[in-house]
N, C-alpha and C positions, 0 to 999 in steps of 0.2 A: 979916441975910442973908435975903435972899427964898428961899422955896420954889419947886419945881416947881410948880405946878397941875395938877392933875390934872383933865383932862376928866370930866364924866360919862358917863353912859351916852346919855343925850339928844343929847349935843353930840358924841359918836360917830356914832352913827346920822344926826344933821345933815351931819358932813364928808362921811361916805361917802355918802350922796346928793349933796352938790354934787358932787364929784367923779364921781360916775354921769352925772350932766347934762352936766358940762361935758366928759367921753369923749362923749357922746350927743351932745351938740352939734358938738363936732369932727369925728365921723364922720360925721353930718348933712352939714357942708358939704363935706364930701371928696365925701361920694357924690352930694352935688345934680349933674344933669345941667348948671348954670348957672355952673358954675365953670369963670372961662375958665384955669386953671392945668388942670384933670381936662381939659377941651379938649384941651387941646397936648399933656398928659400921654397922651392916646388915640389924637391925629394921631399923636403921634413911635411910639407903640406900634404903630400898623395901616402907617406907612412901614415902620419894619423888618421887620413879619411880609412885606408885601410886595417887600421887596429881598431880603428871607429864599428867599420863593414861587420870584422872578424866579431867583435864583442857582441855586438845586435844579432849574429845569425848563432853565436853561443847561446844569450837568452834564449832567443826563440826556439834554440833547438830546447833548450832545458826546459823552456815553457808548454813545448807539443809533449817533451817527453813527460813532464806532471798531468797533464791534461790525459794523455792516454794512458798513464798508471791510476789517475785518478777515475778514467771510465771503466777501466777495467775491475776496481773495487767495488766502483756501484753495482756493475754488473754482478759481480762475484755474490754484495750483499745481495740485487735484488735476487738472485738466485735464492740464496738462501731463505728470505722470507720468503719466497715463495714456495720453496719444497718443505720449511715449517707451517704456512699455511695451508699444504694438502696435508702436510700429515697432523695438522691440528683438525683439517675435515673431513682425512678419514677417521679420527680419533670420534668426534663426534657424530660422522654416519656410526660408527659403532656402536658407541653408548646408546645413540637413540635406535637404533635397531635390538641391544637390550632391554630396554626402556618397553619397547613396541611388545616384544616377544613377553616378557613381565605381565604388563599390562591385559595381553592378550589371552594369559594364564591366569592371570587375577579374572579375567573375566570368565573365562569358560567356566575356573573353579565357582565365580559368584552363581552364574547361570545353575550349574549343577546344583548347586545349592539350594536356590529359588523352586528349579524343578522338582529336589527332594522333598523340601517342605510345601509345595505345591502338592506332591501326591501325597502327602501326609494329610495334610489340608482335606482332602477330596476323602482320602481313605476316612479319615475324621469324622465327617458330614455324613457318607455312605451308612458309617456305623449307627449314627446320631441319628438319621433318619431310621436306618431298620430299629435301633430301641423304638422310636416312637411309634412305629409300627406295628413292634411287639406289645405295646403296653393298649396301644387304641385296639390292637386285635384282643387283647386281655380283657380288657372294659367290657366290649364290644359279647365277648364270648360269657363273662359274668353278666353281665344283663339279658343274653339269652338264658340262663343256666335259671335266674330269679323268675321268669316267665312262665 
């Protein structure tokens, strides 16, 4: 029956130098600028970063352009509530300027009214005193007359 054989120490130190060399070698030609595989391998890498580029500056355009169609709406709305809420306050300076004017008619008419029955009042009393006038002059003139 055969043995293993065992390496020496020499013939250690030999594999693991070739094997250094032939990684060293391998990386060698991966990295040479001349290899038309690392070529294609760097075309295909710089088209995607560039459809990558392209796609991202698409969003972003698409994104500014919602962003400024979307300010342009708010605007537009807030315009709009705001020229319906002048003309909801000119609607109500209006009203309450009818309101005022009403009111201010209500009043003169009430006043006018107080004042007629106010000279009513007086004209009333003037009378009501001259009868008692008349009647105390009456008494007054019969009790001379029995004298």
């Amino acid at each position: 029956m055969s043995r293993f054989k065992e390496q020496g120490f020499n013939e250690r130190l030999q594999t693991a130098n070739s094997a250094r060399k032939s990684a060293l070698e391998k990386l060698r030609t991966k990295l040479s600028a001349d290899d038309p595989e690392k070529q294609a391998r760097l075309a295909e890498r710089a088209a995607i970063a560039a459809a990558r580029e392209a796609r991202l500056a698409e969003r972003e355009a698409a994104r500014e352009l919602e962003a400024r169609q979307r300010a342009e709406e708010e605007a537009a709305a807030a315009a709009a509530a705001l020229a319906a809420a002048q003309a909801q306050a000119a609607e109500e300076a209006e009203r309450l300027a009818r309101e005022t004017a009403a009111q201010a008619e209500q009043q003169a008419l009430e006043a006018a009214a107080r004042a007629a029955e106010y000279e009513a009042m007086i004209i009333e009393q003037e009378a009501q005193r001259a009868a008692r006038k008349a009647a105390r002059d009456a008494r007054y003139a019969a009790r001379k007359a029995r004298k």
